[in-house]
C-alpha positions, 0 to 999 in steps of 0.5 A: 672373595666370599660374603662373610660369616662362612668361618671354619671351626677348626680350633679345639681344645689342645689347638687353643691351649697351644695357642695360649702358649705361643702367643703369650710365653716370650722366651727373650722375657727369661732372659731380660728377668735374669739379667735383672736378678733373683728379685725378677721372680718377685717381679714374676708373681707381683705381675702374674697376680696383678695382670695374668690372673685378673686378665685370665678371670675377665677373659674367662667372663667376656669370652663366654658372654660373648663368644664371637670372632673379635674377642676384644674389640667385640668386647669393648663394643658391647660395654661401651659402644662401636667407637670404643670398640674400634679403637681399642681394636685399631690399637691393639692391632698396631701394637703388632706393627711394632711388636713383629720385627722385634720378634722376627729379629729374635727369631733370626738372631737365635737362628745364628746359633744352630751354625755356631761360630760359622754363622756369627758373621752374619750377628750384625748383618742387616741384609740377612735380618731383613731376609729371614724376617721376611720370610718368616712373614710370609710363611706365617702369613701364607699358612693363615691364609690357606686356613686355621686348618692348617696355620694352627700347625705352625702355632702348635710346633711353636708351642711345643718348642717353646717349653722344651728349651726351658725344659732343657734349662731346667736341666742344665741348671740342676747339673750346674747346681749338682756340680758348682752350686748356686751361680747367686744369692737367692737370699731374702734380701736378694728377692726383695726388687729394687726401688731405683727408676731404672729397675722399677721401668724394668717391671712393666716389660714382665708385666707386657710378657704376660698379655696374650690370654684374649689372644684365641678370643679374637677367633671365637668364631673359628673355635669349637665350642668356643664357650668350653673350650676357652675356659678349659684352655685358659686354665691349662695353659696358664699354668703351664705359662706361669711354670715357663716364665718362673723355672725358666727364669730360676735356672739361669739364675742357679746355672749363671752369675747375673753379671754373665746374663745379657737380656740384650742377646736373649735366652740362647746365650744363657742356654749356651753358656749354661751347656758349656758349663756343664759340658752339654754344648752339642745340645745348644744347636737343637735349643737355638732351632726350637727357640727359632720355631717357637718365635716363628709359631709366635709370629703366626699365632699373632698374626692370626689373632690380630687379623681378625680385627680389621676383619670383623671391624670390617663386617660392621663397616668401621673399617673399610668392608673389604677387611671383611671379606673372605676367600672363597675356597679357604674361608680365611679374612685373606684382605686383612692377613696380607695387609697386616703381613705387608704393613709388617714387613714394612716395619721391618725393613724400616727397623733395619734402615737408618738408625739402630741404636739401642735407644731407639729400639727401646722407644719402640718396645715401649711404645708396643707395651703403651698401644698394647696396654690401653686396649687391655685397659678398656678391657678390664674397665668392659670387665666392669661394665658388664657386671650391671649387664644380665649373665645367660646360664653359659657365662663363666663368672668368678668365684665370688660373682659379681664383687669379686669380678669388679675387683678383678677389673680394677686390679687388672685397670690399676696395673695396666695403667701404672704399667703405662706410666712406666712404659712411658719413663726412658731407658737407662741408656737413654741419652735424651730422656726429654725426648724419648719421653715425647716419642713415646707419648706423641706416637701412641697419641698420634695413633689414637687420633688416627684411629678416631679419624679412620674410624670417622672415615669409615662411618662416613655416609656414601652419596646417595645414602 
């Protein structure tokens, strides 16, 4: 291990606006919207106006105030202390413990549709999930290890992979169109959401598909001139990122009935059904195998980022200093990249043992989008802070300065926070709403005490000193 501070710059503008795509586009998120309607893409504008645009401005300011590696939890630290600082990291950081299988079984389960019908067998295989999710751990983990240098590859490929499935969609839903005209009613009675519980739970899923822009910010000391190359970065992956989500979403609904869309069994059933359709199947091998990649750049990316946390907390010795190491010949935070990777891999056999109800991976999708949500919390709410702070020449503020950037902060604060809320509610599958209710709160609750707790561990004075 070497000393730290010894980070290699390595991530430019095209890397960084790649990143951006894979961390924050979902594309089992296109799906889920479908299969709720034409009132998703209502949904898709009220989440990206209440959550993507507001994030997108406040990481804009907090990542050019302060550029270093840690992003968030440097964030967070600076406007409210060391402790709040840690424990908006800690949670951000488990919030990937959970958010990791499900993806990497994503990954897997789309993986099943390159071999058509000959590898459908393997759909309720639990030996297989655990194998593929694995593996697609350890290269993500090993490629982040040997250097940003060269992990950012896996991230880039996964970028481009995701785009070119919904560009593939788009396609097939315009033919479909051509050919049998609209699947639904895209009237504006149609476009108007739903007020039942059950749908309105559903809101704060689109709005979870939206986190990620301070994803790159957690590396700032790895990005080349972080100062211009964020900004830059955000606003050309942001639209690229909102033209995803919204056209991959309106081609289902043109190709496809809602009733034929299952979020369950993810976009490569849209894409499959939409190919048959319009006479296109030999094309649904190439989409499973980009949608595999981009979920395994995703994973990447997302380890990548979310290791820098315990690295850095690390470096201020809120966590244990080891974290904070680096390796001497490739100069990566190694510590923290194989015991994120590890913990991971432990959820992910986890996952897969015991129960595997719906019910209970709906407790855990929302118990992500609750740990992943506070953070951001504590994040506008530094938005807010720092506005009372003095702004350097660098600082990129929004337009209107000061009024509108606390206007940004309690947008994104509001929105988050009733995201929360709903996350917190039952499925409507759920067969003991009471208790799934408990599961959720006392989990994320139990986090946070562990989080002060270890924070308290690490602050703890040796003998002697």
């Amino acid at each position: 291990m070497s000393a730290p501070g010894h980070l290699r710059r390595v991530l430019g503008v095209r890397d960084v606006v790649l990143f951006f795509i894979v961390a924050v586009v979902g594309l089992r998120w296109i799906a889920a919207a479908a299969a709720a309607g034409p009132s998703s893409l209502v949904i898709w504008a009220i989440a990206c106006g209440a959550i993507f645009i507001p994030s997108a401005f406040t990481v804009l300011e907090l990542s050019s105030r302060y550029p270093d590696e840690g992003g968030l939890y440097l964030w967070v630290k600076e406007a409210f202390g060391e402790q709040a600082g840690f424990i908006s990291g800690w949670l951000y950081w488990a919030s990937n413990l959970v958010y990791f299988p499900g993806l990497l079984y994503f990954a897997a389960g789309n993986a099943l549709f390159i071999g058509g019908s000959h590898w459908m067998g393997l759909s309720s295989s639990a030996p297989y999930y655990i194998v593929f999710s694995l593996f697609g751990l350890a290269l993500a983990c090993w490629l982040n290890v040997v250097g940003l240098d060269v992990g950012k590859h896996l991230h880039n490929i996964g970028a481009w992979a995701a785009w070119l499935p919904v560009a593939l969609l788009v396609v097939m839903g315009l033919a479909a169109w051509a050919h049998f005209g609209v699947a639904n009613d895209f009237s504006p009675a149609a476009l108007v959401p739903s007020t039942h519980l059950s749908d309105i739970v559903f809101w704060s899923t689109l709005a979870f598909a939206f986190g990620g822009l301070e994803t790159a910010s957690l590396m700032g000391g790895e990005i080349k001139d972080a100062t211009r190359t964020v900004p830059r970065a955000i606003i050309l992956a942001g639209l690229a990122i909102v033209a995803i989500y919204v056209l991959g979403t309106a081609a289902v609904l043109i190709a496809l009935p809602r009733a034929e869309v299952s979020g369950i069994q993810g976009i490569m059933q849209a894409i499959q059904h939409t190919a048959l359709r319009v006479g296109l199947g030999p094309l649904v091998p190439i989409a499973a195998i980009l949608v595999t990649v981009s979920s395994l750049g995703g994973v990447g990316a997302w380890l990548a980022a979310a290791s820098r946390l315990p690295y850095v907390a690390g470096i201020d010795r809120a966590a244990p200093s080891v974290f904070g190491t680096l390796h001497p010949k490739w100069g990566t935070p190694v510590t923290a990249l194989i015991v994120q990777s590890a913990v991971a891999g432990l959820f992910v056999v986890l996952g897969q043992a015991g129960t595997t109800v719906r019910a209970a991976y709906d407790v855990l999708v929302s118990m992500t989008i609750v740990c992943f949500f506070i953070p951001y919390v504590m994040m506008f709410a530094a938005m807010i802070r720092v506005q009372w702070l003095p702004a350097g020449p660098d600082v990129r503020r929004p337009p209107g300065g000061r009024p509108m950037a606390i206007v940004f902060g309690l947008v994104g604060a509001v929105a988050t926070t009733l995201s929360i809320g709903l996350a917190c509610l039952p499925g409507p599958n759920e067969p003991h709403p009471a208790l799934a209710v408990v599961k959720i709160v006392g989990l994320n609750l139990a986090l946070v005490i562990a989080g002060f707790v270890l924070y308290r561990s690490a602050k703890r004075p040796t003998p002697g000193t």
